[in-house]
N, CA, C and O atoms as CSV, one atom per row, in Angstrom:
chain,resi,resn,atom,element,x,y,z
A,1,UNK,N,N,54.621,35.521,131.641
A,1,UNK,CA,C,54.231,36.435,130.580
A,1,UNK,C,C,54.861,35.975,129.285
A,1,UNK,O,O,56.088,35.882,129.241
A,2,UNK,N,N,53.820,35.556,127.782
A,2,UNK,CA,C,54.628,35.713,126.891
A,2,UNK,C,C,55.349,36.846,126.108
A,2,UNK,O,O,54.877,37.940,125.798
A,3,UNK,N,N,56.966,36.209,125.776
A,3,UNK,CA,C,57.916,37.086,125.284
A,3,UNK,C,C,57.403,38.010,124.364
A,3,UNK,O,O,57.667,39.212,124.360
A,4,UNK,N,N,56.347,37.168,123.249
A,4,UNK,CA,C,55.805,38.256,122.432
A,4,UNK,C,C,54.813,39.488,123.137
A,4,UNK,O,O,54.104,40.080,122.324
A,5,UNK,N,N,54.714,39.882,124.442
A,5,UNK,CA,C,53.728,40.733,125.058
A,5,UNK,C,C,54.959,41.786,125.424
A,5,UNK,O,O,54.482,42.819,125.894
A,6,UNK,N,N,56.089,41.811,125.359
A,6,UNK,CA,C,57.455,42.167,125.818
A,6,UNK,C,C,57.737,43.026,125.456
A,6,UNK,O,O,58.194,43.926,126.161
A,7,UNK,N,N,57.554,43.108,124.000
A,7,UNK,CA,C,57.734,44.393,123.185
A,7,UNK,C,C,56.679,45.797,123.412
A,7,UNK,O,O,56.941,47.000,123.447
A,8,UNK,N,N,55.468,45.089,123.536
A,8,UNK,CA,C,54.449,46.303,123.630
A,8,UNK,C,C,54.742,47.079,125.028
A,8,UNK,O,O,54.812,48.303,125.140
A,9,UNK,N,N,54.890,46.186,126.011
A,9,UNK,CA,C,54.708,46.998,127.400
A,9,UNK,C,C,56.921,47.611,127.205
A,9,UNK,O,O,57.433,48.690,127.505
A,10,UNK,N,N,57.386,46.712,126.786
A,10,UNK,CA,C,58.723,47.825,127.004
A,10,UNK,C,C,58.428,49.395,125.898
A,10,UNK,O,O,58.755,50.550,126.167
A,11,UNK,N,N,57.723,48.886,124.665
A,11,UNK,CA,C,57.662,50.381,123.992
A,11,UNK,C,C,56.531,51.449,125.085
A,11,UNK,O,O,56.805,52.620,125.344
A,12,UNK,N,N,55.607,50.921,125.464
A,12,UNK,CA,C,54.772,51.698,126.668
A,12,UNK,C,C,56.016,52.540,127.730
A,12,UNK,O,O,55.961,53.717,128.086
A,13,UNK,N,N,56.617,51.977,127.921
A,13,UNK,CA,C,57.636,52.428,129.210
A,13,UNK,C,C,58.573,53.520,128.482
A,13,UNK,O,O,58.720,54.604,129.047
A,14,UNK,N,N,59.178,53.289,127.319
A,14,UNK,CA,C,59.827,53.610,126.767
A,14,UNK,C,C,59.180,55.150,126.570
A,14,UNK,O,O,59.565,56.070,127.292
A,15,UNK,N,N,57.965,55.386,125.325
A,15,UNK,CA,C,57.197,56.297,125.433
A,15,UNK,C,C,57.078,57.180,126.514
A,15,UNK,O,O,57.192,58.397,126.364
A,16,UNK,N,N,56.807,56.531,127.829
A,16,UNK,CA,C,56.171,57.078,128.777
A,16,UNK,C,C,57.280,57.934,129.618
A,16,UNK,O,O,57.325,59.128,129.914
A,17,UNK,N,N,58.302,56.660,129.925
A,17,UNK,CA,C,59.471,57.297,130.433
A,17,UNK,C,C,60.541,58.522,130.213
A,17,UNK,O,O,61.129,59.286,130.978
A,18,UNK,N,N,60.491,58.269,128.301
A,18,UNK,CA,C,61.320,59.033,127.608
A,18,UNK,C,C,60.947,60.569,127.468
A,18,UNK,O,O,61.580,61.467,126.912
A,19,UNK,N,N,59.375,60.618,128.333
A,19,UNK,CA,C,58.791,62.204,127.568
A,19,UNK,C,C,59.116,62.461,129.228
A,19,UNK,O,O,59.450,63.642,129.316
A,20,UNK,N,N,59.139,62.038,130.117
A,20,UNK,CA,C,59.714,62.363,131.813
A,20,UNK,C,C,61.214,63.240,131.706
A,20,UNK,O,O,61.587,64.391,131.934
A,21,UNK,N,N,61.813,61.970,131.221
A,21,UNK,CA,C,63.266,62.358,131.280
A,21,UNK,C,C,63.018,63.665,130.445
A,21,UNK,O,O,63.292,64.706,131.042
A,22,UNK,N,N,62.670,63.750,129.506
A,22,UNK,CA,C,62.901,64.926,128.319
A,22,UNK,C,C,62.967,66.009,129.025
A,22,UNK,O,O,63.929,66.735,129.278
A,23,UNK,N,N,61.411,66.090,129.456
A,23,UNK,CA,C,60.797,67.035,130.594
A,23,UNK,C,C,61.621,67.645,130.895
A,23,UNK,O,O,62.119,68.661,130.408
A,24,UNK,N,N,61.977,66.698,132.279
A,24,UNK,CA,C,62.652,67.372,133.292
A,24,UNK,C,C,64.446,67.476,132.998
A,24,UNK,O,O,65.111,68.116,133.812
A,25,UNK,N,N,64.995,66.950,132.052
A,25,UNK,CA,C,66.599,67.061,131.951
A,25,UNK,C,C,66.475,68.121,130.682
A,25,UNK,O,O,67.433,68.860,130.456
A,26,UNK,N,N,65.256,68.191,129.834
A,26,UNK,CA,C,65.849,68.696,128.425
A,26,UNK,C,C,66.274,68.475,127.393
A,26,UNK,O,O,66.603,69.250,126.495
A,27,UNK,N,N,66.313,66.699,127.489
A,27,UNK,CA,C,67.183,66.301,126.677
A,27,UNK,C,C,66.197,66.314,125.637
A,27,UNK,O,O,64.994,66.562,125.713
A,28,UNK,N,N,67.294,65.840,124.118
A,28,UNK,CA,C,66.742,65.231,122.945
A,28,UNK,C,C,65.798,63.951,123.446
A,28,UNK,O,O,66.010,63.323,124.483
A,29,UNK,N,N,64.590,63.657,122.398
A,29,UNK,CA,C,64.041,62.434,122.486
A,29,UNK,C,C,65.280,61.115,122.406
A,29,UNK,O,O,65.630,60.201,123.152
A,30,UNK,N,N,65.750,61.725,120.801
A,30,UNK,CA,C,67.057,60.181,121.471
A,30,UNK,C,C,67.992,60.426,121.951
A,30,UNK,O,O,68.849,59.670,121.494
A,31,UNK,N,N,68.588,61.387,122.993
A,31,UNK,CA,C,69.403,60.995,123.750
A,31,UNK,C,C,68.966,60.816,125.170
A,31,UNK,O,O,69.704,60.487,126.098
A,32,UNK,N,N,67.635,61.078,125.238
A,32,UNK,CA,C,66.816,60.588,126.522
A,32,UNK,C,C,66.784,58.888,125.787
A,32,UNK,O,O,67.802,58.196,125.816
A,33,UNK,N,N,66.188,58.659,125.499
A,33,UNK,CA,C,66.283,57.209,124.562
A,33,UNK,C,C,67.573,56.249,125.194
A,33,UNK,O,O,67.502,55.466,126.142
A,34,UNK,N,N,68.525,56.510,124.522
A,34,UNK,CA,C,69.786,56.174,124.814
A,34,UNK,C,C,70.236,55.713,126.037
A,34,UNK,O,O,70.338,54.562,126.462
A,35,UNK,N,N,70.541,56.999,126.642
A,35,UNK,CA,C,70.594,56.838,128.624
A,35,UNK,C,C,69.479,55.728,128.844
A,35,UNK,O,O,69.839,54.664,129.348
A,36,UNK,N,N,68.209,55.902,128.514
A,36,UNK,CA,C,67.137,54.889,129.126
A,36,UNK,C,C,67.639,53.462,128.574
A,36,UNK,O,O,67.342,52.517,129.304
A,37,UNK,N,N,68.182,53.230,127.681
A,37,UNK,CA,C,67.957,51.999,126.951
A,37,UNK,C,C,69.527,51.677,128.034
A,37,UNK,O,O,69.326,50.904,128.971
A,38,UNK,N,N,70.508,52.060,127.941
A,38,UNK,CA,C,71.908,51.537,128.511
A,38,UNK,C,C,71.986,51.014,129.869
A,38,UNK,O,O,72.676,50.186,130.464
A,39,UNK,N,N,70.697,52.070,130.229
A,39,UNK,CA,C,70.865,51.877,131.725
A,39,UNK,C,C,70.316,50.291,132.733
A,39,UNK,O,O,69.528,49.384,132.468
A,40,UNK,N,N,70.945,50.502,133.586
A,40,UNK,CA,C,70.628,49.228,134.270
A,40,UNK,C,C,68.880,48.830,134.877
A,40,UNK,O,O,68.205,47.837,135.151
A,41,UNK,N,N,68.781,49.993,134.856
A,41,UNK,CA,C,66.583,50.511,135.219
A,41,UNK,C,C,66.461,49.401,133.585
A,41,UNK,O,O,66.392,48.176,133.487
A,42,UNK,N,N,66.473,50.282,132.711
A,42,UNK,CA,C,66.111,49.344,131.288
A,42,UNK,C,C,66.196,47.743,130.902
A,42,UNK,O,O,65.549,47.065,130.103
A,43,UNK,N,N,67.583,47.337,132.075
A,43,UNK,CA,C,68.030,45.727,131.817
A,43,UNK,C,C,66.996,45.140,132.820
A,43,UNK,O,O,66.603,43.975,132.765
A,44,UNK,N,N,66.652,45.919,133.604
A,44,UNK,CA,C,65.661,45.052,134.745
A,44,UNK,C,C,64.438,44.604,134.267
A,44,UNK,O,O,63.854,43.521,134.304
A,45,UNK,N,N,64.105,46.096,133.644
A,45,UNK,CA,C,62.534,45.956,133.151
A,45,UNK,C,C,62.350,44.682,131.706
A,45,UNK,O,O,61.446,43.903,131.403
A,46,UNK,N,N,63.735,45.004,131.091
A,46,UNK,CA,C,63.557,44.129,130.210
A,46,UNK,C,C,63.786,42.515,130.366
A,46,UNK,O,O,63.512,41.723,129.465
A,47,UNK,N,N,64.409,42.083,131.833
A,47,UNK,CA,C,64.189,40.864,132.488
A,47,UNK,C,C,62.533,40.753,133.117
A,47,UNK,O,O,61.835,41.342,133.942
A,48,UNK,N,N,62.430,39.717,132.248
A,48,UNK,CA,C,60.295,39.310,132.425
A,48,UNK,C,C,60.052,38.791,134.202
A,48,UNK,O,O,59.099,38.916,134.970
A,49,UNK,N,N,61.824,37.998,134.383
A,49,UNK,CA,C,61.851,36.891,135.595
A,49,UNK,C,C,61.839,38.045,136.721
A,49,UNK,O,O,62.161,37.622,137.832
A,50,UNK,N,N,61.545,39.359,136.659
A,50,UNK,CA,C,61.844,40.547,137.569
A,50,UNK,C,C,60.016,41.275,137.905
A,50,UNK,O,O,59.644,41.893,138.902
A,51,UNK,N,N,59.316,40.943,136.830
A,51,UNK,CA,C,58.047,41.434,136.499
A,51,UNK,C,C,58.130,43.075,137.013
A,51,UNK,O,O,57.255,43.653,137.657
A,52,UNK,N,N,58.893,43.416,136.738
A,52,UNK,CA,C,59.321,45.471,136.922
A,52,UNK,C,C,58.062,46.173,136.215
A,52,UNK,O,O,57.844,47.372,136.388
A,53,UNK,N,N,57.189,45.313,135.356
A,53,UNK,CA,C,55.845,46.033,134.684
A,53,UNK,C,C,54.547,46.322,135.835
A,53,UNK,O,O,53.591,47.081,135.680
A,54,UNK,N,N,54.861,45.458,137.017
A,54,UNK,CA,C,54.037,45.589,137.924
A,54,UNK,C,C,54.400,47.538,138.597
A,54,UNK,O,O,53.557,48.152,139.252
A,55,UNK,N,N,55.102,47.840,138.402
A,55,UNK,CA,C,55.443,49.215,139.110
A,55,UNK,C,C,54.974,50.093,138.259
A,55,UNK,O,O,55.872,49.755,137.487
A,56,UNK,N,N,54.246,51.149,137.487
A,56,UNK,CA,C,54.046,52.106,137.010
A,56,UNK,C,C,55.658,52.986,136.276
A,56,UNK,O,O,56.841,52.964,136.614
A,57,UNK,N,N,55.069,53.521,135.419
A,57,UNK,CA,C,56.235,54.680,134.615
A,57,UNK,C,C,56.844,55.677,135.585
A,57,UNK,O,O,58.036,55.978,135.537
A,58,UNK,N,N,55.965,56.193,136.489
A,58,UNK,CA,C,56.234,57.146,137.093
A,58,UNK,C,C,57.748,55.974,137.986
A,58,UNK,O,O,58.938,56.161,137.734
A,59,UNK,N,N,57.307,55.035,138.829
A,59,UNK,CA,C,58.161,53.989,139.422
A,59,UNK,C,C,59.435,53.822,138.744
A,59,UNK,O,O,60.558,53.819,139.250
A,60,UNK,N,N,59.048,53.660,137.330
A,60,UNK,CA,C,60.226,53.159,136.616
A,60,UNK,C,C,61.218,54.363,136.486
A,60,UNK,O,O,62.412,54.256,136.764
A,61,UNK,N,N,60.649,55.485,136.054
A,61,UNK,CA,C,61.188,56.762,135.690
A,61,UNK,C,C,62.278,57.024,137.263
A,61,UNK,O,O,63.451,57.331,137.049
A,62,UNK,N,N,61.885,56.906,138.501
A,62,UNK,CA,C,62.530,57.325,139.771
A,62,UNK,C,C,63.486,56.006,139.801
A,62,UNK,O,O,64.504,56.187,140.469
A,63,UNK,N,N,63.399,55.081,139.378
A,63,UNK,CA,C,64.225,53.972,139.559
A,63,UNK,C,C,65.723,54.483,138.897
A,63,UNK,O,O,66.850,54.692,139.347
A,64,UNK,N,N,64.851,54.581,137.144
A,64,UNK,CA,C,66.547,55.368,136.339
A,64,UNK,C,C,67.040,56.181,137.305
A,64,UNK,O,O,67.996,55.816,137.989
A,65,UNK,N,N,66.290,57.696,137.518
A,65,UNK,CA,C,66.615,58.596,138.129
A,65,UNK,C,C,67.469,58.691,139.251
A,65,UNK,O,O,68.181,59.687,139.376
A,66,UNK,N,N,67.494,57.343,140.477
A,66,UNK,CA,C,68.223,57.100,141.133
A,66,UNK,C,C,69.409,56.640,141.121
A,66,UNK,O,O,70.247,56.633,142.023
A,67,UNK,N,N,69.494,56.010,139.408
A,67,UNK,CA,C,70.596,54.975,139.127
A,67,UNK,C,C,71.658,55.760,138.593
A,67,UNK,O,O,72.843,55.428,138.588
A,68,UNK,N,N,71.125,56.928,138.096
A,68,UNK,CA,C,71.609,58.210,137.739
A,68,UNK,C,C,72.123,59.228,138.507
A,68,UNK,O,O,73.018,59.989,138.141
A,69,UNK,N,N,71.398,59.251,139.883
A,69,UNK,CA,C,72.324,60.207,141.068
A,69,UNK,C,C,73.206,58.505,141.703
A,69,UNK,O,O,74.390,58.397,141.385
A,70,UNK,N,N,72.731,57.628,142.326
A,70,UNK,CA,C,73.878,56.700,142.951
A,70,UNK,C,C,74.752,55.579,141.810
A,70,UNK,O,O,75.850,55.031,141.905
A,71,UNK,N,N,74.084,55.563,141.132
A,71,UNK,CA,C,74.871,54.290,140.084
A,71,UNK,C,C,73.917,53.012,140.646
A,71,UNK,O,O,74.418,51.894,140.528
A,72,UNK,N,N,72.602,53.106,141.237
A,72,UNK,CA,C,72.142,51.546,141.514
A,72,UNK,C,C,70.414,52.557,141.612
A,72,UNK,O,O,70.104,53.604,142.179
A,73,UNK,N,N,69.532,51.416,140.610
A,73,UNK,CA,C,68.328,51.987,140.760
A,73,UNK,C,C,67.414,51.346,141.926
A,73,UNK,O,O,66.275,51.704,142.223
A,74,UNK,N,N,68.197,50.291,142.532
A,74,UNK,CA,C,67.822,49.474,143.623
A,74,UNK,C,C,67.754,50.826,144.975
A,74,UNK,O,O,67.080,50.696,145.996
A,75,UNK,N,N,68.234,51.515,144.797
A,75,UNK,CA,C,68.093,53.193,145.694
A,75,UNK,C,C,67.482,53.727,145.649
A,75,UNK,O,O,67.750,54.788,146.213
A,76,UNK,N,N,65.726,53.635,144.837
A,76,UNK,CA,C,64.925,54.059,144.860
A,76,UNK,C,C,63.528,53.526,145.837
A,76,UNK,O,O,63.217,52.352,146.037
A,77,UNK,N,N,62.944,54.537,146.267
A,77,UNK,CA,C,62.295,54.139,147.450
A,77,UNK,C,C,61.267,53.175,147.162
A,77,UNK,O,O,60.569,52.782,148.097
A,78,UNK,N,N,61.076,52.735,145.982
A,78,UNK,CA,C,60.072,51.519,145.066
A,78,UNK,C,C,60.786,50.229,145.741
A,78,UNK,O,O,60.033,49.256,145.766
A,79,UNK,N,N,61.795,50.053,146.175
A,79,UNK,CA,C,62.750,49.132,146.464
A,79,UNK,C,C,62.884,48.768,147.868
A,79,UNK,O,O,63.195,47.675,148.342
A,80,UNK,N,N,62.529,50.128,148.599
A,80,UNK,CA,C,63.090,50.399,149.639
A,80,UNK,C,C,61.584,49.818,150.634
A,80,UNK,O,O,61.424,49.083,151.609
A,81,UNK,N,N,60.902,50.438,149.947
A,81,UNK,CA,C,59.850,50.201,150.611
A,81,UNK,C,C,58.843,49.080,150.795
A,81,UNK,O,O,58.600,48.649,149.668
A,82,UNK,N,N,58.083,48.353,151.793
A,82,UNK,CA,C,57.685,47.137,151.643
A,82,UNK,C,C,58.390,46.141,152.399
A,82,UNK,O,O,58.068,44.956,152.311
């Protein structure tokens, strides 16, 4: 995938993800933002050599979410399963 295609699909995720989290935690847009961007779910997706764009928002969103109850988003059943 080129790097320049990188930006559009991480702002897609970003968008998509950030109105989930909001949702369901309450948070501010940027401090849902924040958590998403620090987190280790965010460093994956933003490694291309991982292709994490193949999984859907909803995927990505349970990945944070897991990384957030265990500390590893590799604990989500996207991972597990297969």
């Amino acid at each position: 995938m080129s790097s320049e295609i990188l930006p559009y699909i991480l702002n897609y995720y970003d968008k998509e993800v950030i109105k989930l989290i909001c949702e369901k935690y309450g948070l501010s847009e940027w401090e849902a933002l924040r958590r998403f961007m620090k987190s280790e779910t965010y460093s994956m997706l933003s490694d291309t050599s991982l292709e994490m764009w193949d999984f859907g928002y909803p995927a990505i969103f349970n990945m944070w979410e897991c990384e957030q109850i265990t500390g590893d988003p590799r604990n989500s059943s996207y991972f597990r399963e297969g």
